[in-house]
C-alpha positions in Angstrom: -31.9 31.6 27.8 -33.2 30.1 25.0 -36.4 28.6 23.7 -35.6 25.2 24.2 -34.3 25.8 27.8 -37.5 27.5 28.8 -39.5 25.5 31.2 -43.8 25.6 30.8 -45.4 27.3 33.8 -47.0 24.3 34.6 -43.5 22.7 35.5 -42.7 25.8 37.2 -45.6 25.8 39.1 -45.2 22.4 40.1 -41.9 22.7 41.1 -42.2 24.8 43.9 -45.8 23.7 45.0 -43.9 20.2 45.8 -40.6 22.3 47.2 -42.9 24.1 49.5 -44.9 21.3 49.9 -41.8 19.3 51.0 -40.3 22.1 53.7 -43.9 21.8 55.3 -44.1 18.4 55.9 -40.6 18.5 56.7 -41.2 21.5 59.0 -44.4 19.2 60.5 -42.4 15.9 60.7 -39.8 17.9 63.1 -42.3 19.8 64.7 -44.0 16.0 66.2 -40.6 14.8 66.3 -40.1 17.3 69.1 -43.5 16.7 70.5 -42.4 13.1 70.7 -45.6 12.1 68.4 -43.1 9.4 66.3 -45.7 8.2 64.0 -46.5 12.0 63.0 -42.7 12.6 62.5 -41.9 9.9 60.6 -44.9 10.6 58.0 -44.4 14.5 57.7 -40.6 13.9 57.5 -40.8 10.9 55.0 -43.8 12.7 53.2 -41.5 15.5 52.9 -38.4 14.1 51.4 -41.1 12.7 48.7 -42.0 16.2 47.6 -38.7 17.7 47.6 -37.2 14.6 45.5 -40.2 15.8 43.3 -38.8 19.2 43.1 -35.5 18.4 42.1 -35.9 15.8 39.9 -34.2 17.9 36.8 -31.3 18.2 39.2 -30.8 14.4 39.0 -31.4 14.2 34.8 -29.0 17.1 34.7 -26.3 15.2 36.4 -27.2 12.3 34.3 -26.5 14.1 31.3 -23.1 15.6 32.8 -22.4 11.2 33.3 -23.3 10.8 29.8 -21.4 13.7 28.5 -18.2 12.1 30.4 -19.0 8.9 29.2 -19.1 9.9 25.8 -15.7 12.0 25.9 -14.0 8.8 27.2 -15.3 7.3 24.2 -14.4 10.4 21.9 -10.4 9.3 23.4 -10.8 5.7 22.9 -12.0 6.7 19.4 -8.8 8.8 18.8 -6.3 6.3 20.2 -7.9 3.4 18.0 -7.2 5.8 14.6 -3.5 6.4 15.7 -3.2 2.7 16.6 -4.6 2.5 13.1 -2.7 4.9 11.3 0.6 3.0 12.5 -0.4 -0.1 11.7 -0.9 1.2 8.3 2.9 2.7 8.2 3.9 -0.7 9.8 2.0 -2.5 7.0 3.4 -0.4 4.1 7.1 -0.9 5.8 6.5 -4.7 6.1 5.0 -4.8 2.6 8.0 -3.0 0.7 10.4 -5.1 2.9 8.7 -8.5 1.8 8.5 -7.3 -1.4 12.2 -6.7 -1.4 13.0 -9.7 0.0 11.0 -11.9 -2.4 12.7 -10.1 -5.3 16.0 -10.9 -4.3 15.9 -14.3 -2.7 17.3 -16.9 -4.8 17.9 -14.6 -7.7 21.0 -17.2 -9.1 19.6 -20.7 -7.5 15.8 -20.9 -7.7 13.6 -17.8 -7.5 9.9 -17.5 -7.0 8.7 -17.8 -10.3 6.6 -15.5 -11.8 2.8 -17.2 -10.8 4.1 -16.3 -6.9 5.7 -13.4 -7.0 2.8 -12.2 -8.4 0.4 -13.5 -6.6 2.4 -12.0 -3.7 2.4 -8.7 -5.4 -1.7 -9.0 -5.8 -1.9 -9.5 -2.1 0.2 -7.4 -1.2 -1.5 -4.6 -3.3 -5.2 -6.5 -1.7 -3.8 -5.9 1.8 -2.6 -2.3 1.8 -5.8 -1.4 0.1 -8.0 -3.0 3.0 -6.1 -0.9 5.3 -7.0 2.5 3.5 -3.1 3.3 2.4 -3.0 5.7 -0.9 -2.0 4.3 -4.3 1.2 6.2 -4.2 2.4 4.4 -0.9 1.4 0.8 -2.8 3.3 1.8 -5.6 6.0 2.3 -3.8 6.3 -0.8 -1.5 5.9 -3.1 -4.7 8.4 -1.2 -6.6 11.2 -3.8 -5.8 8.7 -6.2 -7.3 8.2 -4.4 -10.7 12.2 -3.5 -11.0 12.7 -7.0 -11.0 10.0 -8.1 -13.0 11.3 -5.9 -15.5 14.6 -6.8 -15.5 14.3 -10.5 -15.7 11.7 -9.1 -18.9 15.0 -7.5 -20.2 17.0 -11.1 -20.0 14.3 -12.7 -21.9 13.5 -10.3 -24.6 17.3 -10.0 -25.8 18.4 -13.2 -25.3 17.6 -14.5 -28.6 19.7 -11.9 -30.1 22.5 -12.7 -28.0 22.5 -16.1 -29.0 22.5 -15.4 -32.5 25.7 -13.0 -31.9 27.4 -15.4 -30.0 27.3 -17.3 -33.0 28.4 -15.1 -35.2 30.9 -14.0 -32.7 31.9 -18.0 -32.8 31.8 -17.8 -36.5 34.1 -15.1 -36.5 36.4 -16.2 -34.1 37.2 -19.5 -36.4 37.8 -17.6 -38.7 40.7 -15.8 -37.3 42.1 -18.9 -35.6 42.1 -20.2 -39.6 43.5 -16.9 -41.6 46.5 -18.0 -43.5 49.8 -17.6 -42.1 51.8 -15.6 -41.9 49.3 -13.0 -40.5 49.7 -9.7 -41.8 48.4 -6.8 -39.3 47.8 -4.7 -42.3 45.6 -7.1 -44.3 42.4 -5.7 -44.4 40.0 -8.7 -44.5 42.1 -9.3 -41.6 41.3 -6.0 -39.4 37.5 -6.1 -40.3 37.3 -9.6 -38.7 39.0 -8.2 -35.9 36.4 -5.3 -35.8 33.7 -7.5 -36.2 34.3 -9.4 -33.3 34.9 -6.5 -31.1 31.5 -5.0 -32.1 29.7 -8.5 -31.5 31.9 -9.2 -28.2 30.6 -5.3 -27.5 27.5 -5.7 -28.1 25.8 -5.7 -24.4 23.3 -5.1 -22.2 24.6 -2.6 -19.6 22.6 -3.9 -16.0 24.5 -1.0 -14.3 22.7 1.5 -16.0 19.6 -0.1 -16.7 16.4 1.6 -15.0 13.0 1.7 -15.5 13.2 5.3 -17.3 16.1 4.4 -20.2 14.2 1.1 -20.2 12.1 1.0 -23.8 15.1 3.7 -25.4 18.1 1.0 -24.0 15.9 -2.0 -25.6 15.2 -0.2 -28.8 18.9 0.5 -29.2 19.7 -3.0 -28.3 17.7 -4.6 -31.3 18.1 -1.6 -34.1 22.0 -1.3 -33.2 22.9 -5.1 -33.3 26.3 -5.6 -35.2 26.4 -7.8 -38.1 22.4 -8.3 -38.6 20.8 -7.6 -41.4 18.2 -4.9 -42.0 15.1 -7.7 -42.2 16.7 -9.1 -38.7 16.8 -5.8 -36.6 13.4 -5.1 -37.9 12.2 -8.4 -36.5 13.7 -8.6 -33.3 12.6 -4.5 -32.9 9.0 -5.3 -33.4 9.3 -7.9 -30.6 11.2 -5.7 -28.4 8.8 -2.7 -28.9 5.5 -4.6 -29.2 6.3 -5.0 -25.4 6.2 -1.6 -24.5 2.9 -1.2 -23.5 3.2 -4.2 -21.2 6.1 -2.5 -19.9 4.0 1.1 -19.7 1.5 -0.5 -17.8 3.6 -2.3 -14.4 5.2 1.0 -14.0 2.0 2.7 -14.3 0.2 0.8 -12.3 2.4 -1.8 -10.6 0.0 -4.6 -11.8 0.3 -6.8 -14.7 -1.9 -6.1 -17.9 -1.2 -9.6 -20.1 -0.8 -12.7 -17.3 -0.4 -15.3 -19.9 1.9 -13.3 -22.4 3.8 -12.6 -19.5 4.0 -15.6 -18.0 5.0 -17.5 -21.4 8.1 -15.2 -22.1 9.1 -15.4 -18.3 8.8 -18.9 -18.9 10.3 -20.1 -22.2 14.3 -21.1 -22.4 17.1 -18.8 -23.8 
């Protein structure tokens, strides 16, 4: 037994004084009850239940505190059952986020699409939500990972479209030109093949979607703008600044699935060709 669970002598003393006190008036209630003296019995017997109430009294706080300790396990399971209601609601939130990002990346990709104020104010709330609900950045990442692919590739149509349109010219250019060589042609000629090869190299001249990820992403745009056919050397150097001054941007939504520069974003998701 330890400290705490020893009892002063006064208690024990107590104790039994009202226990013994108790049998006795209990013994002297019976013993008048028998001598049919009512009024005696019912004092010494009521007297006595007193007393031995008295003596037990610890009985009753200890099975108080057996109640309480029940009470409290029942809680301890309620307790557990909210956390795995919790914990799934969390796996149902992170299912329902990567699905709704999904679906708001694709929907109305060729007739009208979110633009790019909503889908990424979707992506902040999205992000808001999943944090609320405790889920690791790892898990956010990847339910707005639809989001940034998408992002990035309409990022990709933007950024090289102006140097497709100025190879579509020359491709145009080029074209006319053939239609126009003298007659008859002569397969031999060779201002003749290097129009030909020029407009296979402009015609070519691509960006390949099927391959396109967010790893070969920077490397496929810097080959895009330094490897464009018929440009001169003041031209690729131009349009490769552009492409590569957008690499951070572009470092940063993978990194961290948010966007660093909202307004430089916005304008060149905005602007025509």
């Amino acid at each position: 037994m330890s400290a705490n669970d020893r009892k002063p002598a006064v208690l024990v003393i107590t104790n039994w004084a009202l226990l013994l006190g108790g049998l006795f008036c209990i013994g002297a209630g019976c013993y008048n009850l028998i001598s049919g003296n009512a009024g005696l019995a019912g004092t010494g017997l009521g007297s006595g239940i007193v007393f031995l109430f008295g003596a037990t009294i610890e009985r009753f706080e200890s099975l108080k505190g057996m109640s309480l300790e029940v009470k409290t396990r029942k809680i301890d399971e309620k307790l557990m059952e909210a956390n795995k209601i919790i914990k799934d609601l969390k796996q149902l939130a992170e299912v329902t986020s990567h699905t709704l990002s999904v679906l708001a990346a694709k929907v109305g990709r060729w007739s009208s699409p979110m633009s790019f104020e909503e889908s990424n104010n979707l992506a902040k709330k999205i992000r808001e939500i999943l944090t609320s609900l405790g889920c690791s950045e790892q898990d956010i990442k990847s339910a707005l990972q639809p989001w940034v692919e998408i992002t990035l590739l309409e990022l990709t149509v933007k950024l090289t479209k102006p140097i497709q349109t100025e190879l579509q010219e020359l491709l145009k250019s080029t074209q006319k030109e053939l239609h126009n060589f003298h007659q008859p042609i002569d397969p031999t000629d060779s201002n003749y093949l290097i129009l030909i090869e020029n407009a296979n190299q402009l015609s070519n001249h691509k960006v390949d979607f099927e391959t396109l990820s967010i790893e070969n992403l920077k490397t496929m745009l810097s080959r895009y703008g330094s490897d464009a056919p018929l440009l001169s050397k003041e031209r690729k150097a131009t349009y490769l600044a552009e492409l590569e001054s957008w690499f951070p941007e572009i470092d940063h939504l993978i990194m961290n699935s948010s966007i660093k520069s909202y307004e430089r974003w916005s304008l060149a998701l905005k602007r025509e060709g």
